[in-house]
C-alpha positions in Angstrom: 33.2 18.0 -28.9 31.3 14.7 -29.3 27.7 14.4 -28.8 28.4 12.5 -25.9 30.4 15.3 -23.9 27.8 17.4 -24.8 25.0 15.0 -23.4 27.0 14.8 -20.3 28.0 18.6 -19.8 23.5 19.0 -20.7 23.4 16.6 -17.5 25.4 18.4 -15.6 24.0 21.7 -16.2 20.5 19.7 -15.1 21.9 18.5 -11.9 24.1 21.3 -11.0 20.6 23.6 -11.2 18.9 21.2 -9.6 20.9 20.6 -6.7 21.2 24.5 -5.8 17.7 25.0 -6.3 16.7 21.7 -4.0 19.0 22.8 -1.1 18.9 26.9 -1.5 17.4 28.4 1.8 16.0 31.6 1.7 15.1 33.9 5.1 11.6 35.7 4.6 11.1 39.4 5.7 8.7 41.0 7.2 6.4 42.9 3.8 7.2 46.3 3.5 4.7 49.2 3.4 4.7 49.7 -0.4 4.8 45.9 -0.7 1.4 45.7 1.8 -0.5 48.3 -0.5 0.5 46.7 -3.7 -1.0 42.8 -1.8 -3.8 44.9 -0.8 -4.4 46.3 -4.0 -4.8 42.8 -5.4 -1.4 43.0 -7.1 0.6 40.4 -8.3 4.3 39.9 -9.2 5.8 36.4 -11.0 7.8 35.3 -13.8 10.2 32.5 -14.7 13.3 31.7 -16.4 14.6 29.0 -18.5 17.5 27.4 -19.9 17.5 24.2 -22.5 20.2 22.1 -24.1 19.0 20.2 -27.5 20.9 17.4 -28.6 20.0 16.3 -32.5 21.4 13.1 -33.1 21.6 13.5 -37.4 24.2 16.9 -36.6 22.4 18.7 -39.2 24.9 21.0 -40.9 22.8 23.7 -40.4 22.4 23.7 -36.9 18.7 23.7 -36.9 16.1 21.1 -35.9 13.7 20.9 -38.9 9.8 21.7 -38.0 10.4 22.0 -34.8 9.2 25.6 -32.6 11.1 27.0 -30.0 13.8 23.9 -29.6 15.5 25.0 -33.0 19.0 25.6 -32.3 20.5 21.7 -32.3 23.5 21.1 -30.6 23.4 24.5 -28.3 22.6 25.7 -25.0 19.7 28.4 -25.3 18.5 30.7 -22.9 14.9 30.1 -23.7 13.0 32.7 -22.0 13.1 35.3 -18.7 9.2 36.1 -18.6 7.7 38.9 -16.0 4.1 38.8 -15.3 2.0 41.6 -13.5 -1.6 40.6 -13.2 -4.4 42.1 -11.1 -7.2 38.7 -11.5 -10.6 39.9 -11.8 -12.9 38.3 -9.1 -16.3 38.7 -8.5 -17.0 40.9 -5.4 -17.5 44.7 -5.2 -17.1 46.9 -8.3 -13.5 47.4 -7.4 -12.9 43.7 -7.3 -14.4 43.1 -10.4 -11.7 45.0 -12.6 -8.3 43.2 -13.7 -5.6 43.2 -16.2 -2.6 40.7 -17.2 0.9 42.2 -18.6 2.9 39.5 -19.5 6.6 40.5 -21.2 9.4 37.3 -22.6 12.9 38.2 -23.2 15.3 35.4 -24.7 15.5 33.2 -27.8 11.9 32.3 -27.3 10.7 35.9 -28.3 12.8 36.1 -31.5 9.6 33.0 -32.8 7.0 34.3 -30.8 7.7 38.2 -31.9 7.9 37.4 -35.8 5.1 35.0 -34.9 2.7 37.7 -33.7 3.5 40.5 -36.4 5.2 43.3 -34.6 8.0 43.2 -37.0 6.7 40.9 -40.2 10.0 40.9 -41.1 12.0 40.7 -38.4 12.9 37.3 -36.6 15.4 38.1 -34.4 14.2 40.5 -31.3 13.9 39.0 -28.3 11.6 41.1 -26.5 7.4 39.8 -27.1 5.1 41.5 -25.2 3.0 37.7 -24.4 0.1 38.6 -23.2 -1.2 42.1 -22.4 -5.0 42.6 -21.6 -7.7 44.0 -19.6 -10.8 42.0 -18.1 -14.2 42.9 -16.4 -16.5 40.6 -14.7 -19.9 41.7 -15.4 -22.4 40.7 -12.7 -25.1 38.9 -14.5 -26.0 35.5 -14.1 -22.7 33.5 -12.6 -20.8 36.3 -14.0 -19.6 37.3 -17.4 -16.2 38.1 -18.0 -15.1 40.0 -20.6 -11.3 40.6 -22.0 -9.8 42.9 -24.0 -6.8 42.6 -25.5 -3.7 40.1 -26.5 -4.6 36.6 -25.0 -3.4 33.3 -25.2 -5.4 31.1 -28.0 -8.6 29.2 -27.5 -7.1 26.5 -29.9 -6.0 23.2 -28.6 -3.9 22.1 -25.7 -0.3 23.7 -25.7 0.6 27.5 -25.2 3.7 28.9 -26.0 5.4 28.4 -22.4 7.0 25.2 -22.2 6.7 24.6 -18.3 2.2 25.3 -18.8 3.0 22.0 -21.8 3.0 18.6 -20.9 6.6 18.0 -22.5 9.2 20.4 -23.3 9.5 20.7 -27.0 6.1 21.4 -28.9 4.0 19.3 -31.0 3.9 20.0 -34.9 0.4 20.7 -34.1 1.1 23.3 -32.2 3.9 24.6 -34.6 2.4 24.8 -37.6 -1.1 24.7 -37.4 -2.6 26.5 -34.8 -2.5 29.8 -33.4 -0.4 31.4 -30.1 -2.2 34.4 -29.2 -5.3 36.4 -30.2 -5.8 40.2 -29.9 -9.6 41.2 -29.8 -12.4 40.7 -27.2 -13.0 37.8 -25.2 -16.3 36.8 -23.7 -16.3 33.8 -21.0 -19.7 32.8 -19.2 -19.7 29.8 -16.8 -22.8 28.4 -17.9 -22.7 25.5 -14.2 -20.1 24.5 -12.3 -18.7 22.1 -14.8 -19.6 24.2 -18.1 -18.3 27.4 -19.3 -18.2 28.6 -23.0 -16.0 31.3 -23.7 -16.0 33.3 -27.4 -14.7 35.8 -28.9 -13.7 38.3 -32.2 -10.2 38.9 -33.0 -8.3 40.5 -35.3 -6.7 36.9 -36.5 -4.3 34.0 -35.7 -1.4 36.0 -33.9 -2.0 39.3 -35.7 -2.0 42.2 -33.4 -3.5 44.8 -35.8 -5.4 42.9 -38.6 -4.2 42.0 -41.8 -7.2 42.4 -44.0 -10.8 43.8 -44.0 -12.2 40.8 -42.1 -12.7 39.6 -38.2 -11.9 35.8 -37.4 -14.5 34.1 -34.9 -13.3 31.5 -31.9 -14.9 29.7 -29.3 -14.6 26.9 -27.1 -17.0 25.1 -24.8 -15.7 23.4 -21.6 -17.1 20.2 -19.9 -16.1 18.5 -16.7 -19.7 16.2 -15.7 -17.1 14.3 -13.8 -14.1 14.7 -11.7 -12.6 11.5 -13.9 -13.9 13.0 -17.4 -13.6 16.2 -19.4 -14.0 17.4 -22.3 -13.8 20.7 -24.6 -14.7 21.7 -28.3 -12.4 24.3 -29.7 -12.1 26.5 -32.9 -12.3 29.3 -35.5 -13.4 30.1 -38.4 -12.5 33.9 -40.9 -10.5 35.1 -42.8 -6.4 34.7 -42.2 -4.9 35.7 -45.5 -3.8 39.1 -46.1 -4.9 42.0 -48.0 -3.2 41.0 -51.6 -2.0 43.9 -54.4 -4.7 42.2 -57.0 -2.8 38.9 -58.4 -4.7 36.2 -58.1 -3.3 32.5 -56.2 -3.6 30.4 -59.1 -1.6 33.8 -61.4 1.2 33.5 -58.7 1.5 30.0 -57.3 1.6 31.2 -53.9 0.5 33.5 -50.9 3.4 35.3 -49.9 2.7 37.4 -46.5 5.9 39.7 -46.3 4.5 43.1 -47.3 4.7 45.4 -49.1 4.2 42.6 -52.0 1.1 40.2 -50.1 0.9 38.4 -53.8 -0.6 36.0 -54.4 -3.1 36.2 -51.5 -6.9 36.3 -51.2 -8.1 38.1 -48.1 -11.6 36.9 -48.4 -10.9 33.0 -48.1 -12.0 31.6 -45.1 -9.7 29.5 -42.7 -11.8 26.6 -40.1 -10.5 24.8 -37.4 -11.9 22.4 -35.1 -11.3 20.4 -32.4 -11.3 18.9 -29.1 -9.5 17.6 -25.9 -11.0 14.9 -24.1 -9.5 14.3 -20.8 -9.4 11.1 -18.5 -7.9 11.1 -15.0 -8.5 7.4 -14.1 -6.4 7.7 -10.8 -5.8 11.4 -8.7 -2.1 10.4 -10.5 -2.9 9.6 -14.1 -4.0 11.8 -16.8 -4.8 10.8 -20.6 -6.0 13.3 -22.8 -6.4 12.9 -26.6 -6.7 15.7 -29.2 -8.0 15.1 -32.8 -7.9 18.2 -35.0 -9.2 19.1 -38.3 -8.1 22.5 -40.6 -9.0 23.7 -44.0 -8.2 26.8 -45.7 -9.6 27.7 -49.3 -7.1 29.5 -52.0 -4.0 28.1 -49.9 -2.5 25.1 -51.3 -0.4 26.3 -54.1 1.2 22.6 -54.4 -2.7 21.5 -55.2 -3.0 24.5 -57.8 -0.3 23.1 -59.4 -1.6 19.7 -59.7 -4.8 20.7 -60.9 -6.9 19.9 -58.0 -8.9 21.8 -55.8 -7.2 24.9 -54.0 -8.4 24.0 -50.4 -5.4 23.2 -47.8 -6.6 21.3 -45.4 -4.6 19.8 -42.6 -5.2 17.7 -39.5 -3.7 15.6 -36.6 -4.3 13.3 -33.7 -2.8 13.9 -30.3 -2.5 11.8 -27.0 -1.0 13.2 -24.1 -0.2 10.8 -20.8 1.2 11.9 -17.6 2.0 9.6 -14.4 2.7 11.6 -10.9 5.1 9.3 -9.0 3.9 11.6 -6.0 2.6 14.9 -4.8 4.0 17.7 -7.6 3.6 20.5 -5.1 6.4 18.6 -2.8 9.9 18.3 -3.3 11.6 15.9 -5.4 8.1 15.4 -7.2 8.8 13.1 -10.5 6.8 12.5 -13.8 6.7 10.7 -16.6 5.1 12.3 -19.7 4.4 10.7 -23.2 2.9 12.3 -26.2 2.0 10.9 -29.5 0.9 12.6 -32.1 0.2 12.3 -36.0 -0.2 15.1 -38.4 -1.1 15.5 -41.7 -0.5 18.4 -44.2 -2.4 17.4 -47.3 -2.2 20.5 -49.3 1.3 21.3 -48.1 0.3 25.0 -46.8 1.0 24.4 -43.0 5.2 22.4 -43.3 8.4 23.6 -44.9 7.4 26.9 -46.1 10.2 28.8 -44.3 10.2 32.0 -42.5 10.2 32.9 -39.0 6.8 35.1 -40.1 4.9 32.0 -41.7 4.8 29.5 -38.7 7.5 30.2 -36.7 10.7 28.3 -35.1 12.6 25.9 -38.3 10.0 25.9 -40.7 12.5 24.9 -43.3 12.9 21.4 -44.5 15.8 19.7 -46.8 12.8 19.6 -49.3 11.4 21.5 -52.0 6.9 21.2 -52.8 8.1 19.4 -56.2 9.7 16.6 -54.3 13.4 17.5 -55.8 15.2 17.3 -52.3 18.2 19.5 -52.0 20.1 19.4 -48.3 19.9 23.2 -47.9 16.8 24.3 -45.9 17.1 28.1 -47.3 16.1 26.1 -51.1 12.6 25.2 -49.3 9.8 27.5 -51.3 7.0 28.7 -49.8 4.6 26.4 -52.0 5.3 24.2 -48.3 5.6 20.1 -48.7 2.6 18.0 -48.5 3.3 15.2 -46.2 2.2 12.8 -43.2 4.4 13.7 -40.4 4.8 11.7 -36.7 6.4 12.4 -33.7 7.0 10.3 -30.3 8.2 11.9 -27.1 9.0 11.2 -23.6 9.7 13.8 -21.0 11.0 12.9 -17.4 10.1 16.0 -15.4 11.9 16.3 -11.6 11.3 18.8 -9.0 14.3 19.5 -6.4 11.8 22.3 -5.3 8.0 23.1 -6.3 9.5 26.1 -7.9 12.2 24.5 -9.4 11.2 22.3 -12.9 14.2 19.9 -14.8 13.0 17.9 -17.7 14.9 15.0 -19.4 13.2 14.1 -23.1 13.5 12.2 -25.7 11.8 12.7 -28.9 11.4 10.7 -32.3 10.4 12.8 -36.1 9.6 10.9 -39.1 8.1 11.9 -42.0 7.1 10.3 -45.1 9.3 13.1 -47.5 12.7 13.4 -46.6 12.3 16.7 -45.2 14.7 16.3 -42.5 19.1 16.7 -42.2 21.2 13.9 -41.4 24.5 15.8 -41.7 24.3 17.6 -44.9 22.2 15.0 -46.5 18.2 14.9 -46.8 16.5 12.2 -44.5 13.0 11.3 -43.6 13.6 11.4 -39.5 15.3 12.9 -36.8 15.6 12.3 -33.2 16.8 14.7 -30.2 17.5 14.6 -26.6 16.7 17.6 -25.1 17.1 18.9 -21.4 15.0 21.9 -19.8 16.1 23.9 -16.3 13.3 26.5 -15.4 13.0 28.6 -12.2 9.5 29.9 -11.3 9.2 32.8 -8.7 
């Protein structure tokens, strides 16, 4: 089949979707009693489901989309995600009211990146069952209210989460990928300092690990802004220790910090991982949003690629983000259209964040046509875990339509490049890559 008939059958499958959701009638019954105690209760039931086509115009002969999370499988229909939330939000009130919880559970191809990502099988890629998000919260009633949360929450760090319909665009950014965390398991404390500050921090066991992987506890924070309805902006990051306990070989002996127990070589548990960052927002218009997101990482004893070189053993990594989003009209009406455009420039200078490989390491296609020593073979399996240093960039455009306020269609386009040929064009090793990929997801 040509990449054309698939394009037009990806279409289709938009359209068709889109059309039954937009027109779809449904007659509303009266509650039940066991439906009326669980409202009353403070109970609540929702979830979505989602379905994506990705088109990869170099027909890698691997089927994979190199670097990319999530949007991996070129060429192929995926059902991404069916996701189930229960949630009971804390609110402040009586003592009753004041209690919450969130139990969030993904099945679908999704879960096979997000599941290795988070550790419940370190080597095992391929479930597709992720528990997302499960924790308990208290408000405290001091001050304006202190909430505390226990458990496995979505990151602190930086824009995008791991849904794609809570993103600005449908695939992720490298940023996102490779360099930053998904979840964190620990305890959470969020204080809203005014009504246009809160600061929220917390200790947790480390980036994505649900039971810790060495003898130390990572530290995050971020610090919220808003001194105008037009203006925002946020300071984000972390700072401990990410690299597992190792069985007594040094980095520099080994070359390398491999994570897939029992052997952990390589690895020094007491080196100390920082990130920070920010998002600073602009909303010129009620229809216009701009937001840009510089980034900074560094990680001592990480960069084997620098060991070898003789330089200094600190990765360090960082990138610059913009997001922009137009609203033709009102996105809670039907047949609401946007227009979303991100940019976005990363940099992996000690070549311990990009084409490492392993579902465990970073998740999605973290394989690249590349090896660290720059002798480029066209099989992604060949890529070592010494990771590639380079520059990468990425342009994308997503057209998002809504038939229905629960019904979300994206059209995108998206541009790779790299300055390492770390990508496929057909069996051979290129330095880009472009994709057109389409997104159908039901909210209920």
């Amino acid at each position: 089949m040509s990449a054309l008939s698939r394009i037009g059958i990806g279409l289709g499958m938009c359209a068709a979707v889109s059309l039954l959701g937009g027109n779809a009638v449904f007659a509303e019954e009266p509650p039940t009693p066991a439906e009326s105690l669980w409202k009353t209760a403070g109970f609540q039931i929702s979830g979505a489901v989602e379905a994506s086509y990705t088109q990869n115009f170099n027909n890698p002969n691997t089927n994979l989309n190199q670097l990319r999370i999530f949007d991996t499988q070129a060429n192929s229909f995926v059902p991404q995600v069916a996701q189930v939330m229960v949630e009971r939000p804390a609110t402040a009130g009586s003592a009753t009211d004041r209690i919450g919880f969130r139990a969030r559970l993904n099945f679908g191809a999704q879960s096979r990146f997000s599941r290795a990502r988070t550790n419940y099988q370190p080597t095992v890629g391929d479930d597709e069952l992720d528990i997302h998000e499960l924790y308990a919260e208290y408000i405290v009633p001091i001050g304006n209210g202190l909430k505390i949360q226990a458990g496995k929450i979505n990151t602190l760090i930086g824009l995008e989460v791991i849904n794609s319909w809570e993103n600005p665009n449908f695939s992720r950014s490298f940023t996102f990928g490779l360099a930053q965390a998904f979840t964190e398991t620990g305890i959470r404390f969020t204080y809203p300092i005014t009504s246009w500050a809160t600061a929220a921090v917390g200790l947790i066991n480390g980036w994505d690990n649900i039971e810790d992987n060495n003898r130390g506890k990572t530290v995050t924070w971020n610090l919220a802004l808003t001194p105008h309805e037009m203006f925002g902006i946020s300071f984000y990051g972390s700072y401990g220790a990410e690299q597992p306990n190792g069985n007594g070989i040094t980095i520099a002996a080994v070359g390398s910090c491999s994570t897939v127990p029992p052997t952990n070589t390589g690895c020094d548990p007491t080196a100390k991982r920082t990130v920070i960052g920010s998002l600073i927002t602009f909303k010129p218009t009620d229809r216009d949003t701009l937001i840009i997101e510089p980034y900074y990482g560094n990680e001592a004893n990480a960069s084997a690629s620098r060991i070898a070189a003789g330089q200094s053993s600190n990765a360090r990594w960082n990138a610059i983000l913009a997001y922009y989003t137009h609203d033709f009209n009102d996105q809670t009406q039907p047949n609401a259209f946007s227009l979303r455009v991100r940019g976005e420039l990363f940099e992996d200078a000690g070549g311990a964040r990009t084409c490492a490989g392993g579902n465990n390491f970073n998740g999605g296609a973290n394989v690249c046509a590349g090896s660290a020593v720059g002798g480029f073979s066209a099989i992604p399996a060949n890529a070592t875990a010494n990771g590639t240093p380079q520059t990468l960039w990425e342009g994308t455009v997503t057209l998002q339509w809504k038939p229905a306020p629960s019904l979300i269609t994206r059209a995108e386009f998206r541009h790779d490049h790299s300055n390492k040929n770390v990508f496929l064009n057909g069996g051979n090793a290129a330095n880009n890559q472009s994709t057109l990929g389409f997104s159908v997801v039901y909210l209920f």
